[in-house]
TORKOL-4160 file (C-alpha; in steps of 0.2 Angstrom, whole numbers, padded with zeros to 4 digits, m for minus):
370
<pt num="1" X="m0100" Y="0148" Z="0020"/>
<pt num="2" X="m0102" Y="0159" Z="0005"/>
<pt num="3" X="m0089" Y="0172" Z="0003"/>
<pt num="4" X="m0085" Y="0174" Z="m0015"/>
<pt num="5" X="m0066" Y="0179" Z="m0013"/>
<pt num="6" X="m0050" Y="0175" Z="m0022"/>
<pt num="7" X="m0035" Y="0170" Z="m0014"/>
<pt num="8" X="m0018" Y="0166" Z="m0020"/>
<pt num="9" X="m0006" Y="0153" Z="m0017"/>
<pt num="10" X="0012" Y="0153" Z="m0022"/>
<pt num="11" X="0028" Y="0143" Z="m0018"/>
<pt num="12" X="0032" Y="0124" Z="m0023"/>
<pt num="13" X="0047" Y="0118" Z="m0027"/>
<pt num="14" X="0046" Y="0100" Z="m0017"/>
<pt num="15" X="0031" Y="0090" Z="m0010"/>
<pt num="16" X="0035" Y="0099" Z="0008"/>
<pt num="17" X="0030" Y="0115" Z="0000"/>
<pt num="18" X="0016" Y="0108" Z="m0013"/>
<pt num="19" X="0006" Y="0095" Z="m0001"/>
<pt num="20" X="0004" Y="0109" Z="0013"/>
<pt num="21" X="m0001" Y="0121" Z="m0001"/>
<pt num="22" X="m0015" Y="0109" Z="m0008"/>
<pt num="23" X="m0021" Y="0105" Z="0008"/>
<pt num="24" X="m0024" Y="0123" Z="0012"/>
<pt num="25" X="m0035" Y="0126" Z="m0006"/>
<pt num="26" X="m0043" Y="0112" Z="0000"/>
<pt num="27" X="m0048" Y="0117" Z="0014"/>
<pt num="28" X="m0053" Y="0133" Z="0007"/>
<pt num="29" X="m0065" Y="0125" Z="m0004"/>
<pt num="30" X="m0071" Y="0114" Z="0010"/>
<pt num="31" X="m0076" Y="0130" Z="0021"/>
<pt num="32" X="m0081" Y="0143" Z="0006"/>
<pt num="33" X="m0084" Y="0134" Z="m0010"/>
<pt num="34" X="m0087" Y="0150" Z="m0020"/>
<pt num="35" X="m0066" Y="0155" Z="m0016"/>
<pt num="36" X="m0057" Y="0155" Z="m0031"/>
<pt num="37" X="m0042" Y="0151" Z="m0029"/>
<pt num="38" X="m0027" Y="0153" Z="m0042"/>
<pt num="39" X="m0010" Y="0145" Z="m0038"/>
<pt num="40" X="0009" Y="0153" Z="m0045"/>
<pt num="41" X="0024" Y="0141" Z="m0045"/>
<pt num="42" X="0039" Y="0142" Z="m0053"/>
<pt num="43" X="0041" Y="0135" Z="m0073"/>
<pt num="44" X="0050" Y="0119" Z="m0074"/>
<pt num="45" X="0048" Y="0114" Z="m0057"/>
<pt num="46" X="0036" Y="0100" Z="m0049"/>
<pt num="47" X="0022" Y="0110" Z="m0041"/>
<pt num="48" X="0017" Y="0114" Z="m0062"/>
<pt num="49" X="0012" Y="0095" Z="m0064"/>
<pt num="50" X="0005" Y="0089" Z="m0044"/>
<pt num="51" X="m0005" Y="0107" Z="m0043"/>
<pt num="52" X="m0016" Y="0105" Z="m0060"/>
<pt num="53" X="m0016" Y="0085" Z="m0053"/>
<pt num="54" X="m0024" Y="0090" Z="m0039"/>
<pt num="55" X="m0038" Y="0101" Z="m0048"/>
<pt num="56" X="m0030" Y="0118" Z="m0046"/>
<pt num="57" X="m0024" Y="0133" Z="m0059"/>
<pt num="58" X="m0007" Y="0136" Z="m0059"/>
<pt num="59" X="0003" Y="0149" Z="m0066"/>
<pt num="60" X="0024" Y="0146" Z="m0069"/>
<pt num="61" X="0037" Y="0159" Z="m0066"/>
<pt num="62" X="0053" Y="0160" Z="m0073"/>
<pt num="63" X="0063" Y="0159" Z="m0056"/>
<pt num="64" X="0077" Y="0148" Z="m0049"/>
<pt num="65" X="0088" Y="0150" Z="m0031"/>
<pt num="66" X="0104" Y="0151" Z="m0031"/>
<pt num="67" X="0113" Y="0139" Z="m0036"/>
<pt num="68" X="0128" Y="0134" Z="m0024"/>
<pt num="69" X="0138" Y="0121" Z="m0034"/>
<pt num="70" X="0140" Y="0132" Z="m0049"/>
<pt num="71" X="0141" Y="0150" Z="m0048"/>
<pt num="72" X="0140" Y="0152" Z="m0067"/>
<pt num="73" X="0124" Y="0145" Z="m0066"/>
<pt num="74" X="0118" Y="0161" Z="m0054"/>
<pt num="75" X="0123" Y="0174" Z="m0067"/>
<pt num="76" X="0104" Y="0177" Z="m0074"/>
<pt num="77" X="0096" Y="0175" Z="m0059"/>
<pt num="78" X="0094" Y="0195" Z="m0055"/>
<pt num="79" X="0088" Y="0195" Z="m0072"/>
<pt num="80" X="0073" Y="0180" Z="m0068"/>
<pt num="81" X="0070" Y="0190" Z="m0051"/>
<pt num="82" X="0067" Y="0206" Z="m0060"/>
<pt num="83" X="0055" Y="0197" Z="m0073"/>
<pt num="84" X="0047" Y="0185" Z="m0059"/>
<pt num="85" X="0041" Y="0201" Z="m0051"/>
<pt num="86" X="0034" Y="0210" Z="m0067"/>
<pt num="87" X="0025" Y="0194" Z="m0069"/>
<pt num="88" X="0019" Y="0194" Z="m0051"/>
<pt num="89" X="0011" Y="0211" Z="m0052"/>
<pt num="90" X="0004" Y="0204" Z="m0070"/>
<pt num="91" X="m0004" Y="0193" Z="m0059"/>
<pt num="92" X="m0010" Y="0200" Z="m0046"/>
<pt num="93" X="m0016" Y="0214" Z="m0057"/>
<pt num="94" X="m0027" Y="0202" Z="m0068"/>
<pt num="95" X="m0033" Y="0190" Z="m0055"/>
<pt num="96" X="m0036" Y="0204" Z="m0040"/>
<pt num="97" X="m0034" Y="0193" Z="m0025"/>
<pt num="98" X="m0042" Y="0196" Z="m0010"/>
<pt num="99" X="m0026" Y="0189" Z="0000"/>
<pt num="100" X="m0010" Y="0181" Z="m0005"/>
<pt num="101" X="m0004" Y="0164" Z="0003"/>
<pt num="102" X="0015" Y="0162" Z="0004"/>
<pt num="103" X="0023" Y="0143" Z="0007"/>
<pt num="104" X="0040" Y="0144" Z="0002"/>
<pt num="105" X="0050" Y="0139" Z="m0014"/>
<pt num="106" X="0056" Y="0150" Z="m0027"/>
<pt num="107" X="0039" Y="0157" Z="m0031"/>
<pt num="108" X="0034" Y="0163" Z="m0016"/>
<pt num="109" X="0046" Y="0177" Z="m0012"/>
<pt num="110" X="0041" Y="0186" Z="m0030"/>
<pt num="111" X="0024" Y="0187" Z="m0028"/>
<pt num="112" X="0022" Y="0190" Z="m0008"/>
<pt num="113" X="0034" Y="0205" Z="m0013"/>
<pt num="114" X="0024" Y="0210" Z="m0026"/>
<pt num="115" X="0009" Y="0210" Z="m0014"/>
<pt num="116" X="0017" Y="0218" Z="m0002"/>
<pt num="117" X="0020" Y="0231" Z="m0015"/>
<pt num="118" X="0002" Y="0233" Z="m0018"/>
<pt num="119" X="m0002" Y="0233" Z="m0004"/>
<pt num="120" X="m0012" Y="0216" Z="m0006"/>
<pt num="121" X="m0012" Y="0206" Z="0012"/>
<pt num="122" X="m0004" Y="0188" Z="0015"/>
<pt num="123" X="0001" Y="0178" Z="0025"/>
<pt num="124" X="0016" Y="0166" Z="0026"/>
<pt num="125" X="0015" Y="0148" Z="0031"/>
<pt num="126" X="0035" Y="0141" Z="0037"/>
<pt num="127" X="0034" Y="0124" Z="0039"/>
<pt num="128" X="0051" Y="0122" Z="0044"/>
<pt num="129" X="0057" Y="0126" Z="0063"/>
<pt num="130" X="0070" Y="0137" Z="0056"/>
<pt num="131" X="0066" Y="0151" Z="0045"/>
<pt num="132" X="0075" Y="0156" Z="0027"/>
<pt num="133" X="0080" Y="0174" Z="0024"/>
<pt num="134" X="0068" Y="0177" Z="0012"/>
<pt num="135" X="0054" Y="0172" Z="0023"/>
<pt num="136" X="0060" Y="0181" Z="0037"/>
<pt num="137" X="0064" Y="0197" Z="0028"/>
<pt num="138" X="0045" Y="0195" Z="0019"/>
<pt num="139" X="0040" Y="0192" Z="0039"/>
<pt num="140" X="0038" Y="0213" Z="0040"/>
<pt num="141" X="0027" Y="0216" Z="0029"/>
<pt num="142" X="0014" Y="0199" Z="0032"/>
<pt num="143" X="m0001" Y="0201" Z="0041"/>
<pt num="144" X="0001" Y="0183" Z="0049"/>
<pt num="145" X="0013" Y="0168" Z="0051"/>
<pt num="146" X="0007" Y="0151" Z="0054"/>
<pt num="147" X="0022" Y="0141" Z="0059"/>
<pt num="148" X="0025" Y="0123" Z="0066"/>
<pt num="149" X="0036" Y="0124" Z="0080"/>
<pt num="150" X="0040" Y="0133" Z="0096"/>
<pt num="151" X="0052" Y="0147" Z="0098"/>
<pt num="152" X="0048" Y="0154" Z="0080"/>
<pt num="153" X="0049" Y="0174" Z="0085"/>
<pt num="154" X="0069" Y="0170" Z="0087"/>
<pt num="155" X="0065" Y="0174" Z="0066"/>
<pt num="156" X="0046" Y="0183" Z="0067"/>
<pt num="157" X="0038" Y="0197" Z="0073"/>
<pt num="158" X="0031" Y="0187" Z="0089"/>
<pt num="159" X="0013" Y="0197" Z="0087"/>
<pt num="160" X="0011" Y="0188" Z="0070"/>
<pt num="161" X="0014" Y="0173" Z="0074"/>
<pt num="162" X="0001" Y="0161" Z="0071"/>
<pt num="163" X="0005" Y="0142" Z="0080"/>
<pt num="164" X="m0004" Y="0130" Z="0067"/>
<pt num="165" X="0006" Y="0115" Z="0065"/>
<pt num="166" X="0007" Y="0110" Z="0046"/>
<pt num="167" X="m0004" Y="0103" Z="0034"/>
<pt num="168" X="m0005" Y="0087" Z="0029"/>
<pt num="169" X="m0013" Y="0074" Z="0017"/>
<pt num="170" X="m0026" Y="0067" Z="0027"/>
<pt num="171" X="m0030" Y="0051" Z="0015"/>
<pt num="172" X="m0011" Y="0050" Z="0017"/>
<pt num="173" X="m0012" Y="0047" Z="0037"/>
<pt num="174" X="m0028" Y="0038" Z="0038"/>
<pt num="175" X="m0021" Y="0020" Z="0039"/>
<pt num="176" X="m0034" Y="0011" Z="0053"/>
<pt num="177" X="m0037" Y="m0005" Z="0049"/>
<pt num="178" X="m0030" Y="m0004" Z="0033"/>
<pt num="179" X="m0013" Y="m0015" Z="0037"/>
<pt num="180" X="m0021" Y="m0033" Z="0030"/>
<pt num="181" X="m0025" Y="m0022" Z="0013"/>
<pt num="182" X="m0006" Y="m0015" Z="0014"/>
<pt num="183" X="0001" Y="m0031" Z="0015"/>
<pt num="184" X="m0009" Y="m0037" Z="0002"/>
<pt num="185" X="m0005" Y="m0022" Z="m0011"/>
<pt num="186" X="0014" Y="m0022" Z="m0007"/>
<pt num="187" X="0013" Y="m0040" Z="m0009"/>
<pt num="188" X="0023" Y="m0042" Z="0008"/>
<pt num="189" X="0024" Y="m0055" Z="0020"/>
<pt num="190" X="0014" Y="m0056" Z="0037"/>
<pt num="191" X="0028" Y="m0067" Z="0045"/>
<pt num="192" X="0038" Y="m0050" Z="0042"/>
<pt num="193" X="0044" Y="m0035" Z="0051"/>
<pt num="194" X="0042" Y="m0023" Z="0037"/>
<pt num="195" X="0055" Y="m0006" Z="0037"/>
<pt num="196" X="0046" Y="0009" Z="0023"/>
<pt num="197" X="0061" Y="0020" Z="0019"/>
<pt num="198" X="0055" Y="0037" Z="0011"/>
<pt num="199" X="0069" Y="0050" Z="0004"/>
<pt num="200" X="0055" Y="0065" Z="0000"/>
<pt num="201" X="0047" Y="0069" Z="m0016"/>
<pt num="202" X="0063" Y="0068" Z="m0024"/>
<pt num="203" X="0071" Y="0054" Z="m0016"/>
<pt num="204" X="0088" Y="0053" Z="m0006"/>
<pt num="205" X="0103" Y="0048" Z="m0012"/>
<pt num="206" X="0111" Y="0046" Z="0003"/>
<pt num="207" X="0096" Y="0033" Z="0012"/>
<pt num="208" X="0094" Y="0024" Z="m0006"/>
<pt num="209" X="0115" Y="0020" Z="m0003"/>
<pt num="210" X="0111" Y="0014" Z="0014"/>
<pt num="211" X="0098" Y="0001" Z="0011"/>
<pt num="212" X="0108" Y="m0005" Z="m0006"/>
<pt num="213" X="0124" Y="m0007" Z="0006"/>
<pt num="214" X="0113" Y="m0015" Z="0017"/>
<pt num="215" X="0104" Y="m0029" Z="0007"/>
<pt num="216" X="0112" Y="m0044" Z="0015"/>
<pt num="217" X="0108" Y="m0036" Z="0032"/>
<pt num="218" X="0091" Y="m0035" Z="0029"/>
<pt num="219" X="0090" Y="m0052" Z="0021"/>
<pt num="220" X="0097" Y="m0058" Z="0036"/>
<pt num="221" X="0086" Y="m0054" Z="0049"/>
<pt num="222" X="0071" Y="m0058" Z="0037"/>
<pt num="223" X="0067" Y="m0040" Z="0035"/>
<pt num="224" X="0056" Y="m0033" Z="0022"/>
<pt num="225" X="0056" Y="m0015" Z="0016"/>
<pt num="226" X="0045" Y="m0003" Z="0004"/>
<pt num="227" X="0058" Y="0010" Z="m0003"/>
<pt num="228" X="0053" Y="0024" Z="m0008"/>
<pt num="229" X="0069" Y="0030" Z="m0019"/>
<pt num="230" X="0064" Y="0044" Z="m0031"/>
<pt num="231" X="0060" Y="0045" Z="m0049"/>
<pt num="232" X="0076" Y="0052" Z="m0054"/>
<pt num="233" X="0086" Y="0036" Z="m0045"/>
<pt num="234" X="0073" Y="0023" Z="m0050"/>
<pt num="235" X="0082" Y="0015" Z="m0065"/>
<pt num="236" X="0097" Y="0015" Z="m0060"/>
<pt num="237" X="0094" Y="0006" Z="m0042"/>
<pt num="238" X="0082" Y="m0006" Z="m0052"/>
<pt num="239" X="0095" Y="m0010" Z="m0063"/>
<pt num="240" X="0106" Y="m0013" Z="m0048"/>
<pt num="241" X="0094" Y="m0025" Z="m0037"/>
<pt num="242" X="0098" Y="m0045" Z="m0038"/>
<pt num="243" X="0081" Y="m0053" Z="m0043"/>
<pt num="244" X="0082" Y="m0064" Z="m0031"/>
<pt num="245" X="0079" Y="m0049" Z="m0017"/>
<pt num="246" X="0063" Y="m0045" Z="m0027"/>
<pt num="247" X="0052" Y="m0055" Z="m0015"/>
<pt num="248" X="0058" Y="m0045" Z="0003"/>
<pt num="249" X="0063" Y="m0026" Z="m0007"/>
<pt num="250" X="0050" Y="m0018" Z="m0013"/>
<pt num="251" X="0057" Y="m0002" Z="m0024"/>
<pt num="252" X="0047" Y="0013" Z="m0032"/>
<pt num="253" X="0051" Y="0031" Z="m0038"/>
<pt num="254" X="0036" Y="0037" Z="m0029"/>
<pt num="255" X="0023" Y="0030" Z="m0018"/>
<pt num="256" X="0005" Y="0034" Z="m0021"/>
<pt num="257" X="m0004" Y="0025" Z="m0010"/>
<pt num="258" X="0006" Y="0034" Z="0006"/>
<pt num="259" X="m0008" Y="0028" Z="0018"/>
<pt num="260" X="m0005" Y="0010" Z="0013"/>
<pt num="261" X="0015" Y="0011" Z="0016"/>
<pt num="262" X="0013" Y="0019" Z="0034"/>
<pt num="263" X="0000" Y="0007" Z="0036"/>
<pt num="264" X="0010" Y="m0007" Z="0032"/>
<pt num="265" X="0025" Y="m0001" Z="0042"/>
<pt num="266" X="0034" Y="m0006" Z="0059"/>
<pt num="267" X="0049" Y="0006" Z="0058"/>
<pt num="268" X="0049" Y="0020" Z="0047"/>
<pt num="269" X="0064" Y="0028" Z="0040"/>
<pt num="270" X="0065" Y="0045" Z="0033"/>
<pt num="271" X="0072" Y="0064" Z="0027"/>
<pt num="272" X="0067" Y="0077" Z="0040"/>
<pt num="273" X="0057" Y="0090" Z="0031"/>
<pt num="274" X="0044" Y="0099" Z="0041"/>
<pt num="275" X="0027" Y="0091" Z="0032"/>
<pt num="276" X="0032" Y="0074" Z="0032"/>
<pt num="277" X="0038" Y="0075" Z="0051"/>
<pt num="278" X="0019" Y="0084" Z="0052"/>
<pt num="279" X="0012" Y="0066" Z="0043"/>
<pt num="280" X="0023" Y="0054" Z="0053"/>
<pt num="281" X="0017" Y="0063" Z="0070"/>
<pt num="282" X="0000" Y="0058" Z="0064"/>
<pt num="283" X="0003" Y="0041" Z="0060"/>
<pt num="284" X="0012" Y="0037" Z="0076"/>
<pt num="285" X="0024" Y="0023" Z="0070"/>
<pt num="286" X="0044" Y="0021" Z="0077"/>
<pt num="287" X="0056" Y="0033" Z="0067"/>
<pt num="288" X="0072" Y="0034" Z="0063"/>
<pt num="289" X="0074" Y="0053" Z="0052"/>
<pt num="290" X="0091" Y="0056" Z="0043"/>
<pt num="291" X="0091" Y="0075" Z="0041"/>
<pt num="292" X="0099" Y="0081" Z="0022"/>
<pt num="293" X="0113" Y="0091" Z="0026"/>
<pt num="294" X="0109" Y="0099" Z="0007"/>
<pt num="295" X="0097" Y="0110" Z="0014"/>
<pt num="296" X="0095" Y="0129" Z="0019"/>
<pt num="297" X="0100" Y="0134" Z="0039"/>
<pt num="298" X="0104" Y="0113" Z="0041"/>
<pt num="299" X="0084" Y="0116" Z="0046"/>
<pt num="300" X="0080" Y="0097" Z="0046"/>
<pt num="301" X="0094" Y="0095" Z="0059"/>
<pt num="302" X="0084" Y="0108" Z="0069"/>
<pt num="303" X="0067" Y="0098" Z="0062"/>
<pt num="304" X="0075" Y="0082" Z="0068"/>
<pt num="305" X="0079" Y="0089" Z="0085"/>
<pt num="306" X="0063" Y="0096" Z="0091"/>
<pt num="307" X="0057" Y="0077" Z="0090"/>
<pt num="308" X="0072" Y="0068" Z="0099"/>
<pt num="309" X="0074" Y="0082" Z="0113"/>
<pt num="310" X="0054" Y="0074" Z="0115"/>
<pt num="311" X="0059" Y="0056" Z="0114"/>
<pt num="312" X="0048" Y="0055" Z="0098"/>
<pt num="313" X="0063" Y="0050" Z="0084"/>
<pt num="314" X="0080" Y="0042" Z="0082"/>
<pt num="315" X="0091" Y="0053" Z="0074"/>
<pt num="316" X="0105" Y="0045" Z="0063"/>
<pt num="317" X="0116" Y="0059" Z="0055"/>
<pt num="318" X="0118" Y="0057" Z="0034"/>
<pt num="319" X="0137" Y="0055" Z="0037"/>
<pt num="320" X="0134" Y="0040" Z="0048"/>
<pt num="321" X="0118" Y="0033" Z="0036"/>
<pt num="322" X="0129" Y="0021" Z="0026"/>
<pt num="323" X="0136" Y="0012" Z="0040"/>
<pt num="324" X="0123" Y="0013" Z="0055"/>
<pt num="325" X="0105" Y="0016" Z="0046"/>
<pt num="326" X="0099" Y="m0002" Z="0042"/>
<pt num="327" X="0106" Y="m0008" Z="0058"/>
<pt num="328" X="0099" Y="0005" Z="0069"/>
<pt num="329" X="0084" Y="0000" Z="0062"/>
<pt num="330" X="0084" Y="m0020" Z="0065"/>
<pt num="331" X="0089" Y="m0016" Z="0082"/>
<pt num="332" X="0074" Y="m0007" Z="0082"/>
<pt num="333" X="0066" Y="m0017" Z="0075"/>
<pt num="334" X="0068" Y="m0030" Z="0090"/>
<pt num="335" X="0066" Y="m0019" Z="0105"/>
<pt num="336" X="0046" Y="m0016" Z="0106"/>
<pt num="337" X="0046" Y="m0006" Z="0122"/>
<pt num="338" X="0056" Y="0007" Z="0113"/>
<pt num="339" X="0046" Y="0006" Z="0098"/>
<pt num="340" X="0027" Y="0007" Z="0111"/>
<pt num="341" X="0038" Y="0022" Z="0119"/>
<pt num="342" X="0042" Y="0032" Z="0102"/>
<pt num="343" X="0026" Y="0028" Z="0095"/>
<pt num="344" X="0017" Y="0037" Z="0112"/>
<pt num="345" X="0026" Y="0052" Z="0111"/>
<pt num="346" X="0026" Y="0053" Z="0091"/>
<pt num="347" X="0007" Y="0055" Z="0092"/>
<pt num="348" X="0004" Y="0066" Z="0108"/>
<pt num="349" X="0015" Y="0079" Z="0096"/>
<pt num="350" X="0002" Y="0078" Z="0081"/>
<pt num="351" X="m0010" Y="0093" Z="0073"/>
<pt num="352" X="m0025" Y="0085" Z="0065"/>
<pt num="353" X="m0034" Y="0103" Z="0059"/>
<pt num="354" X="m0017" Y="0114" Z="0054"/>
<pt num="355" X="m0025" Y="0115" Z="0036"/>
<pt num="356" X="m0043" Y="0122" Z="0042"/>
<pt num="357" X="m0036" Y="0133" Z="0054"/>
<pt num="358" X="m0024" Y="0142" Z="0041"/>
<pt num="359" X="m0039" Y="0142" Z="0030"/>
<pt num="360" X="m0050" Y="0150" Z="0042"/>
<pt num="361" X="m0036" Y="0164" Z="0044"/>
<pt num="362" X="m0035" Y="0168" Z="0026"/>
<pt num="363" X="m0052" Y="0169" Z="0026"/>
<pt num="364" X="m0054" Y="0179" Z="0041"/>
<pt num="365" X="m0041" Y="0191" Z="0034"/>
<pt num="366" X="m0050" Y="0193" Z="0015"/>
<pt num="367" X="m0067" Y="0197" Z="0024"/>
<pt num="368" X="m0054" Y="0210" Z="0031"/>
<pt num="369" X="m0050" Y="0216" Z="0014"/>
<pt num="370" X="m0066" Y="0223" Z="0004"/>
């Protein structure tokens, strides 16, 4: 398909706002090769180093959110707003996009405004089953929203709303007949029931405490693990793990090779945010999800839910982690029926085209917009 138009993309902040948003440029490209395609994140933040990885313009604003731990810290945040908006009209006055994509994070609220302004269409992409204000305010103004989950026009218009799923890393997910390699790069035993424990792009404090408490647990019942534990936490766990656990922990700040991990995995452990429960639904492997409390509306609560209330996930809460999260997971570990059932139903709940679908929309919508 040849369409020749340009779209904007803008939000960031984590990998649950960057990875959807790649996957829908990607798809963009895939269907229309002539889109241009110009991303806006905010300066600073991680979506200004994954985005130009990944093969794509980005553009930073100077924005932040509010900050909840110190309100000093909030005092020049209506001046950034004010200036993030001025930026965004820059913006969209220079590149002239067809159709603005909104996926959450600090960036996205300033320029979707701005395109509201001028009168530029978009559309919003909520990942989460529980939508922000700014998203929801933006909601009036949007010509669609693709969303995730059930129930959504509790928050949205319910004639804008666009059931999708969310986007996800397809060469994370595609783990067949890859669990021999896995092994073999993790340097992990065969003989072993292996836990992958992943905190989010950022890491976890709370899950890195639970396996570090846990250590002679898991050296106990001959577990071994790939941790995941966040670049900003990586040293200082290093630092902290005995030698002689090298063989049975296997720790990084990041894991690039996702497909290998999930492939290598017989429980999997994680945070609760809305693209990565999209990628374990795909992968279909026994999950126990520990929702951050440190996030907006308790929406991974909400995230966590929809799964349990399926039978698809354990849910141990982040107050609890310290004491019951390695535990819950050996016991997992050792009841296979459980695991067969959790996997079943962890698949039937997966979206495999969320990302082409979307990009369809967009494109629909620009050919809307000449």
């Amino acid at each position: 398909m040849e369409t020749g138009k340009r779209i904007i993309i803008s939000g960031g902040g984590t990998g649950g706002h960057i990875f959807p948003a790649v996957s829908i440029a990607r798809a963009l490209k895939r269907i229309a090769p002539d889109t241009e395609i110009l991303f806006v994140g905010a300066k600073g933040r991680m979506e200004m180093e994954k985005v130009p990885a990944a093969g794509f313009k980005i553009i930073g604003l100077d924005i932040q959110g509010f900050n909840r731990k110190s309100l000093l810290k909030n005092l020049a945040l209506p001046f950034k707003l004010l200036n993030s908006v001025r930026m965004a009209n820059k913006i969209l006055r220079d590149f002239k996009p067809h159709v603005a994509v909104g996926v959450g994070g600090y960036a996205s609220g300033p320029l979707l405004y701005a395109a509201g302004n001028r009168r530029i269409p978009y559309i919003i992409q909520e990942q989460n089953s529980y939508a922000g204000i700014t998203n929801k305010k933006l909601s009036k103004n949007a010509f669609r929203i693709c969303v995730a989950f059930d129930h959504m026009d509790k928050f949205f218009p319910a004639e804008k709303i666009l059931l999708t799923g969310n986007p996800i890393r397809k060469e994370s997910v595609d783990i067949q007949g890859k669990r021999q390699e896995a092994l073999q790069f993790f340097n992990l035993s065969e003989n072993r029931k292996t836990i992958l424990v992943v905190g989010g792009s950022l890491g976890s404090l709370t899950l890195n405490d639970s396996v570090f408490a846990a250590l002679d647990n898991i050296i106990a019942h001959n577990i071994q693990v790939i941790w995941q534990c966040g670049p900003f936490y990586y040293e200082s766990f290093k630092d902290k793990l005995p030698g002689e656990f090298e063989s049975q922990i296997k720790l990084f700040p990041f894991l690039q090779r996702m497909d290998l991990a999930y492939a290598a995995a017989d429980v999997i452990i994680s945070r609760a945010g809305a693209g990565t429960i999209a990628e374990l639904c795909v992968v279909g492997k026994p999950v126990i999800l520990v929702p951050s409390p440190n996030v907006a509306e308790d929406h991974q609560s909400v995230n966590a839910n929809s799964l349990a209330s399926k039978n698809a996930a354990v849910i141990v809460k982040d107050i609890n982690a310290r004491k019951e999260l390695i535990s819950t997971a050996t016991e997992l570990l050792k009841n296979g029926a459980r695991c067969v059932e959790l996997s079943s139903n962890m698949k039937e709940l997966a979206i495999l085209d969320a990302d082409d679908v979307i990009a369809n929309e967009v494109l629909k919508l620009a050919g809307r917009n000449i």
